[in-house]
N, C-alpha and C positions, 0 to 999 in steps of 0.2 A: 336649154337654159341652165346657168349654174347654179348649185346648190350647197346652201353652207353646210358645213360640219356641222352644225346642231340639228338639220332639217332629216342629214345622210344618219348623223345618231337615233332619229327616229322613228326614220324608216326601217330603220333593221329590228326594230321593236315588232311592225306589224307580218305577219305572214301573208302573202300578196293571194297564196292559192286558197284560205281559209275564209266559211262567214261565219260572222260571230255572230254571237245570243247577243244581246241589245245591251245587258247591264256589262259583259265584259267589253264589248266597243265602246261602249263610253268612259269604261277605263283609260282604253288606251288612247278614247280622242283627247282624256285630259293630258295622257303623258307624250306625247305627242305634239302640242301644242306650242312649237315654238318660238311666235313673238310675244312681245313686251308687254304690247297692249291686248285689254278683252276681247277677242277673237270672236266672231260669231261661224256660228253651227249650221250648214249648209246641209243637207237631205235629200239626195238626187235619187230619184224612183223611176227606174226607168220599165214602162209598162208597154207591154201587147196589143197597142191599140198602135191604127193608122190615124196622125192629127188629120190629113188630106179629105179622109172622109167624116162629113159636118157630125154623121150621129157618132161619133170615135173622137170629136176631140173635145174634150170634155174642161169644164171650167169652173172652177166655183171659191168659195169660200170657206175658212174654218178657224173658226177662236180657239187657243192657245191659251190652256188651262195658266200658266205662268207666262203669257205677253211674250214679247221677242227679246227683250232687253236693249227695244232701240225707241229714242224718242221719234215718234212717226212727225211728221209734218203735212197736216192734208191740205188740199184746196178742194173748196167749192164751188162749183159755178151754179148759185143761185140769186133768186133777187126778192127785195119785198120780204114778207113775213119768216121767208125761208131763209133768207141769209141772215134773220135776224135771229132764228133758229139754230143755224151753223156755227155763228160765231159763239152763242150761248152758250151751245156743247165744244167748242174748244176748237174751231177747227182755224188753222195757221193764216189761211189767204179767202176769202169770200169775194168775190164778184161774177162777172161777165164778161162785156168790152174789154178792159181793163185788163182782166186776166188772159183773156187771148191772147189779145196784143204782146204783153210781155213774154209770154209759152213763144209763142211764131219768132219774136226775136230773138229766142235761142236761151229763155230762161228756164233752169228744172229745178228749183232747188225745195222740192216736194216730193214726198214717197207714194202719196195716194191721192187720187181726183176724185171726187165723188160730185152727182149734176142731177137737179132737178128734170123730172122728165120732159117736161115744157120746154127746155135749153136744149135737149139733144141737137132738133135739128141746126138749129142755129153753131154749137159748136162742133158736130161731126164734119162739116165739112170743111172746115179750117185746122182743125187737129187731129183730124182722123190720122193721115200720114205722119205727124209729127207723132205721137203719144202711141197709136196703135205698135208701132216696130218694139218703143219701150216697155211694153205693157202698162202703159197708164193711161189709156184712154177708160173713161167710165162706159161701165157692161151692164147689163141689167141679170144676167144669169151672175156675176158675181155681187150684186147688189151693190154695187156704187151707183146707179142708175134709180132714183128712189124717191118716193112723196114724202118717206121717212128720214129726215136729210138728220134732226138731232140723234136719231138711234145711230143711222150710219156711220156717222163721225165717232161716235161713244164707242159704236164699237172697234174701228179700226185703231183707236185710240190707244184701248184697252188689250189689244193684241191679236185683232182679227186679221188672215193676211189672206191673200190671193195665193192662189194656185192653177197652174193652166200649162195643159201639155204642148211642148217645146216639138213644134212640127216635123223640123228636121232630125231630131235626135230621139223621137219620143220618148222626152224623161221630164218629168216634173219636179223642178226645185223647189225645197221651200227654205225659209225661214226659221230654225225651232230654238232659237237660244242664243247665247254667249259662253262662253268658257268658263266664266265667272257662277252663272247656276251651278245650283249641288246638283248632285247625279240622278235623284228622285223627278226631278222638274224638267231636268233633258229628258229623261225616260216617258213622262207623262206629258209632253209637247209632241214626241216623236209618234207616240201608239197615235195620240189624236189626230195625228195628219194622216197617217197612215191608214186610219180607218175612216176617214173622210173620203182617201181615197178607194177604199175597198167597197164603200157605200156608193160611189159616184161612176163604178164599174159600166159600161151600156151594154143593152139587153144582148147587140151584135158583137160583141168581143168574144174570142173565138181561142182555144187553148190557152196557152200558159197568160195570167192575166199581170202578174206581178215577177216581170224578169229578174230585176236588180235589184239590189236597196245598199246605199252607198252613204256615210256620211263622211264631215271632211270640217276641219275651222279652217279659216280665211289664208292663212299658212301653214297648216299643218298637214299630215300624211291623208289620204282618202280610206278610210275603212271599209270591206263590205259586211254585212249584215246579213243573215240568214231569212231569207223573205217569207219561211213559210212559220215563223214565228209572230205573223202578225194578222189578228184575225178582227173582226169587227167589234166595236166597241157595246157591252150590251146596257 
């Protein structure tokens, strides 16, 4: 693919064979950066686990001291007291039938599902194949799956995102920012995933646990990051 002159000016900024300490990569993720528009901050960790085996592929959740800098859009699939609960706390689409229906028709224009436990079975088998490939079907180990349907919304709202290791590649993306955060707020988004993920380590993982750690905006150069500078949150 080709690459403009502003992208090739960027690239020759970063050292391809270096990892950097975390405050100086976010240096150069800002100077590096560049389109027009606020770029979001992508976080590829690619770790030592096999996803293939169930206790190795690990999934969870973690709020973002400073949010994502994107307005999330949820849906709910609940009914009765709990949808009236969902929409309370904010969340974009509430139903059932209704929302099936229009997902299976080929509509996504939502970042997170979250379903009373009651609905699972009713909608896993109509959207398992659909939502499951995208990662948005609701999980119960990432807590979209929940009796607590106003906290759940609040909190994905608020800047709580998913995280789940990528089977084929074993790297977990996430989420941690925009271009537009100051450099304090990328740094303190980045530890907290990162120690999410050091925390969600399983018992079976076996040598090196944390291979990569790579950040990158939406257009700009891929940085790597020095992995043994990131240790659990106390």
């Amino acid at each position: 693919m080709a690459r403009t002159k502003r992208y090739q000016k960027a690239f020759e900024l970063v050292e391809q064979s270096k990892r950097y300490e975390l405050d100086e990569g976010i240096s150069l993720l800002k100077k590096t950066a560049v389109a027009k528009f606020d770029e979001t901050i992508d976080l590829a960790t690619r770790l030592g686990l096999d996803a293939r085996q169930a206790d190795q592929n690990i999934r969870g959740t973690v709020s973002l001291p400073h949010g994502t800098g994107k307005q999330v859009r949820v849906v709910v699939f609940a009914e009765g007291a709990s949808a009236q609960e969902a929409e309370e706390a904010g969340a974009d689409f509430v139903g059932v039938d209704e929302l099936v229906e229009k997902i299976t028709g080929g509509w996504f224009e939502f970042d997170s599902a979250i379903a009373h436990p009651s609905l699972v079975r009713e909608i896993m088998p109509k959207l398992g194949r659909i939502l499951g490939p995208r990662g948005l079907m609701p999980n119960a180990k990432s807590g979209t799956v929940t009796e607590q349907i106003g906290d759940a919304v609040r909190d994905v709202k608020a800047g709580q995102i998913e995280y789940r290791l990528e089977k084929e590649s074993g790297i977990v993306h996430a989420l941690v920012g925009k271009i537009s955060f100051d450099d304090n707020q990328i740094k303190d988004n980045v530890n907290e995933v990162m120690s999410a993920l050091l925390k969600a380590r399983p018992a079976s993982a076996k040598g090196r646990y944390v291979k990569s750690v790579a950040m990158s905006s939406t257009m700009g150069v891929g940085i790597r990051l020095e992995p043994s500078q990131f240790v659990l949150a106390t």
